[in-house]
N, C-alpha and C positions, 0 to 999 in steps of 0.2 A: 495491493501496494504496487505503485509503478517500478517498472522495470523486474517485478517479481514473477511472472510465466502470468497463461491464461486461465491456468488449468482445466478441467473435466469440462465444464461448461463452457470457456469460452464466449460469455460475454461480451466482452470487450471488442473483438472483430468484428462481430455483427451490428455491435455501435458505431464505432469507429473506424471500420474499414483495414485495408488491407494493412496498416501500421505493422511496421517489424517490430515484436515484441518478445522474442527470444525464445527461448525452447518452453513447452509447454507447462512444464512442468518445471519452475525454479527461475526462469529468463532469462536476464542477462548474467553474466559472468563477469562484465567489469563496468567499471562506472562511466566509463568511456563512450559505453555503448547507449547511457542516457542521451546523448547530447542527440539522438538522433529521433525520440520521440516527442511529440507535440508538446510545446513551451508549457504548457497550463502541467504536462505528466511531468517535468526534469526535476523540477526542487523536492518532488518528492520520490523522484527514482535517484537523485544524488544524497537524498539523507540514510537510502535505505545503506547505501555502501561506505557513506562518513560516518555517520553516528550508529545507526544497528550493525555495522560491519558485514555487513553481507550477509548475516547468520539464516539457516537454513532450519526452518521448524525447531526455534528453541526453544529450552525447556523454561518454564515459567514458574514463580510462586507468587500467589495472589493472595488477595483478603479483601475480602468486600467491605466498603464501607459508604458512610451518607454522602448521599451525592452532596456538593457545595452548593449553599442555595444562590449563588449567584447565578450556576448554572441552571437550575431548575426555576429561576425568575425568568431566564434569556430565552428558554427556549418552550418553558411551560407545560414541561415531561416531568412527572414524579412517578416512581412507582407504589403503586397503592399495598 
C-alpha cells in the first residue's frame, strides 16, 4: 500500500529508486507526507490515511465467497 513502509524486502527502492518512503516498517505517519511521492503512488497513499485511517495491521473478519462473474469474465481467472 503506498505510503505504507517497504518492509523486510524492500522492493520497491530497488524499483523505484531512492524515493523517500518512510520508516521501513509502517511509513508515513501523516498524509502530508504523500504529497511527496510519485503522482501514480498519492491517491492511493492518501486513501490509506482518509478511508483505512491510518490503521496499522488490523484485525479482519472474512468469509469467502464466488467471485462475481463479471469479474471472472474481465479478467479470465477462476478458481478451479
Amino acid at each position: 500500500m503506498p505510503g505504507g513502509g517497504v518492509g523486510i524486502f524492500d522492493g520497491c527502492t530497488k524499483e523505484w529508486g531512492g524515493i523517500d518512503m518512510g520508516a521501513q516498517y509502517g511509513g508515513f505517519s501523516s498524509r502530508s507526507q504523500c504529497d511527496a511521492l510519485p503522482a501514480a503512488f498519492q491517491d492511493g497513499c492518501h486513501w490509506r490515511f482518509d478511508w483505512f485511517e491510518n490503521a496499522d495491521n488490523p484485525a479482519v473478519e472474512w468469509e469467502e465467497v464466488e467471485c462475481p462473474a463479471e469479474l471472472t469474465a474481465k479478467t479470465g481467472c477462476e478458481r478451479t
